[in-house]
C-alpha positions in Angstrom: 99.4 115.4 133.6 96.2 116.7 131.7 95.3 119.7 130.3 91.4 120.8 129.9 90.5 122.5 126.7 88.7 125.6 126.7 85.1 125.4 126.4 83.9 124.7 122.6 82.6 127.8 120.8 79.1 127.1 120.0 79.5 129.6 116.9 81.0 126.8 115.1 80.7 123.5 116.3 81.7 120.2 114.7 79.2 118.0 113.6 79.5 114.4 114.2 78.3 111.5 112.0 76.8 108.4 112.8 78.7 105.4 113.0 77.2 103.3 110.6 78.9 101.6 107.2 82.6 100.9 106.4 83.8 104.7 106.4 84.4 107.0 108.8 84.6 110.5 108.4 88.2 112.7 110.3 87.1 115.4 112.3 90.1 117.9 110.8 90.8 116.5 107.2 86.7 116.2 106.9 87.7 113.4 104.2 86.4 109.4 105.0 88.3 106.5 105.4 87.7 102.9 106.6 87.4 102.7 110.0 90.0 99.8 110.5 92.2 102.4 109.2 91.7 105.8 111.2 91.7 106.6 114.7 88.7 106.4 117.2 88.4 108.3 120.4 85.5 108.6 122.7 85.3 110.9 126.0 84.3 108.8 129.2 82.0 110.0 131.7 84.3 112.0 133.7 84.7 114.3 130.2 88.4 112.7 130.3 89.1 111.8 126.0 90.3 108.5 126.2 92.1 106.6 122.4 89.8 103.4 122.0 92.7 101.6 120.1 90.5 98.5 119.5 87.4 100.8 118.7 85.5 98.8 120.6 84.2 101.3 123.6 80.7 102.7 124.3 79.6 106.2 123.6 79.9 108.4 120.4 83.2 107.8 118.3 85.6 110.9 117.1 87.6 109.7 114.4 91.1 111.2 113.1 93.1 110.3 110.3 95.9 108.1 111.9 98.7 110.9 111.3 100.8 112.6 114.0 100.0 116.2 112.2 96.0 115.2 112.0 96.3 114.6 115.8 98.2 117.8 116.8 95.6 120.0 114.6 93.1 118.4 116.2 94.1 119.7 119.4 95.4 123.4 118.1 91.7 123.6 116.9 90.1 122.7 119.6 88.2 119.6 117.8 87.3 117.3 120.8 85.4 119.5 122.8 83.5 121.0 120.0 82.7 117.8 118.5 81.6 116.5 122.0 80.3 119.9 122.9 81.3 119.8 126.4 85.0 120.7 128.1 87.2 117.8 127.4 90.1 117.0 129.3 92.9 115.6 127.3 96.3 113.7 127.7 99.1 116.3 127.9 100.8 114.3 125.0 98.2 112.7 123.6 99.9 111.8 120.3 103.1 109.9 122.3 100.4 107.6 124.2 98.6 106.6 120.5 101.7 105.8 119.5 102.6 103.7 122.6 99.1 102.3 122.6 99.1 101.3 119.3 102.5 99.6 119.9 101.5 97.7 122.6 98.5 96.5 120.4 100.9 95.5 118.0 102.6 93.4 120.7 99.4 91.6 122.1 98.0 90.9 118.7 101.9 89.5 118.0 101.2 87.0 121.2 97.6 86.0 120.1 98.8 84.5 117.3 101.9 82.8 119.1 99.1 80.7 121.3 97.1 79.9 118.3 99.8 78.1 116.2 99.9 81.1 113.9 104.1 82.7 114.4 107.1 81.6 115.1 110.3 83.2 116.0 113.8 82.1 115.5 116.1 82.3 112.0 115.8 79.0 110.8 112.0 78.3 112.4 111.0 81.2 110.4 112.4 81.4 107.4 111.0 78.2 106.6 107.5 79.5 107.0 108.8 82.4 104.7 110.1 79.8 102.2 107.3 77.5 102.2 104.6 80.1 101.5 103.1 79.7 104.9 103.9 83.0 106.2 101.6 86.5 105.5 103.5 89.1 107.2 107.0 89.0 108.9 107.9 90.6 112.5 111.7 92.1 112.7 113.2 93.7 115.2 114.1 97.4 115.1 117.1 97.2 116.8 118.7 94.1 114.8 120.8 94.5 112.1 119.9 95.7 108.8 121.9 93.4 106.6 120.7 90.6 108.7 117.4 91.5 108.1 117.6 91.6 104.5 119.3 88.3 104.2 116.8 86.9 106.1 114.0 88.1 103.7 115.7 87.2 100.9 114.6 89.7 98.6 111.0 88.3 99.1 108.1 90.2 98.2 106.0 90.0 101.8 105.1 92.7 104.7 108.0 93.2 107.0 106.6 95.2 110.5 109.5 96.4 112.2 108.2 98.0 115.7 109.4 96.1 118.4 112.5 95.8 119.8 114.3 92.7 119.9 113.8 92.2 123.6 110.3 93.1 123.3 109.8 90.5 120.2 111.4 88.4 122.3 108.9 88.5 124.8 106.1 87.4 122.8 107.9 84.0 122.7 109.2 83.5 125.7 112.7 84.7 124.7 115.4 87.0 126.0 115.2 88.6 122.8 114.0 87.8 118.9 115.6 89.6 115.8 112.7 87.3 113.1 109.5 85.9 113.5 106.9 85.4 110.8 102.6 85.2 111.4 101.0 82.9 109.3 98.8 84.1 106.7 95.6 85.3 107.8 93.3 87.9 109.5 96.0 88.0 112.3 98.4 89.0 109.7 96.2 91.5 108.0 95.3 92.9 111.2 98.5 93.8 112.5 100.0 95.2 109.4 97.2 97.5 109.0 98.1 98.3 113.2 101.2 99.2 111.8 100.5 101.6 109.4 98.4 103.3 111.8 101.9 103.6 114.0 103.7 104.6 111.4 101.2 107.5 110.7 101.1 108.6 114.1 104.8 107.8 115.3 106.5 110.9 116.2 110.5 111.3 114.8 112.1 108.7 117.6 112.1 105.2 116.0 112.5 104.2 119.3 110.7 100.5 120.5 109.2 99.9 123.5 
């Protein structure tokens, strides 16, 4: 279900900047922050708001903060619209499908790198990427165990993304289920760590994995 906004109040609109450069400026905070970094959302042609996760769509971006309480201001202010300056019509819980957007992202970006040689899943497999220096950011499962997961880090100083259940990491590699996988150092690996932070800003309290 939807909800339409009421119409923006031309008294005080919100201007938007163009999207040139590195930065881009939040439409509540009104602070700048690198684009790879914040949230992009565009309203398509039937005035619906739609969450470019990739930031990759046509038309003219509004960009958030990637936080949960940026995103529900945003909406108790009535940002969209008056940054748009037209009626929007938004999600009813438009910060639960971010979060499950940016989780799914998180999963195909997981699989890219599976077909291109660049992760693999399975204790041993992986920990000798981790031991060998091969590996730039480490996959876990949410729902394995925690002392597990420690042992297989070892105490290693390297990013540990913990988002996906173990049936869902599993998936990625044509498994019933995966508790470790590592992604070879690279853009792949800086690209979904920085996915997850943007999760972990938006996520709301249930650490639930889909």
């Amino acid at each position: 279900m939807t909800a339409t906004l009421p119409e923006p109040d031309i008294a005080d609109p919100i201007e938007v900047e163009p999207e040139r450069g590195p930065l881009r400026l939040c439409l509540v905070r009104r602070e700048r922050g690198a684009r790879e970094t914040m949230l992009r959302f565009v309203v398509a042609p039937d005035r619906t708001l739609v969450f470019d996760v990739g930031a990759t769509l046509p038309g003219r971006g509004l960009w958030l903060s990637a936080s949960g309480d940026v995103v529900e201001m945003a909406l108790k202010r009535g940002v969209f619209p008056r940054a748009a300056k037209q009626p929007v019509t938004v999600p009813k819980d438009l910060r639960g499908q971010v979060e499950a957007m940016l989780r799914q992202r998180i999963f195909e970006l997981a699989g890219l790198a599976r077909r291109s040689g660049g992760a693999i899943s399975g204790f041993e497999k992986a920990r000798e990427w981790l031991v060998s220096g091969k590996a730039g950011l480490v996959l876990q499962a949410l729902d394995g165990s925690v002392e597990e997961r420690a042992r297989f880090i070892g105490g290693r100083d390297i990013p540990v993304v913990t988002v996906l259940t173990a049936a869902r990491l599993g998936q990625v590699f044509g498994r019933e289920h995966a508790v470790h996988a590592v992604i070879a150092a690279g853009r792949l690996a800086e690209t979904i760590q920085i996915e997850a932070l943007r999760l972990a800003g938006v996520a709301a309290a249930s650490p639930s994995g889909q």
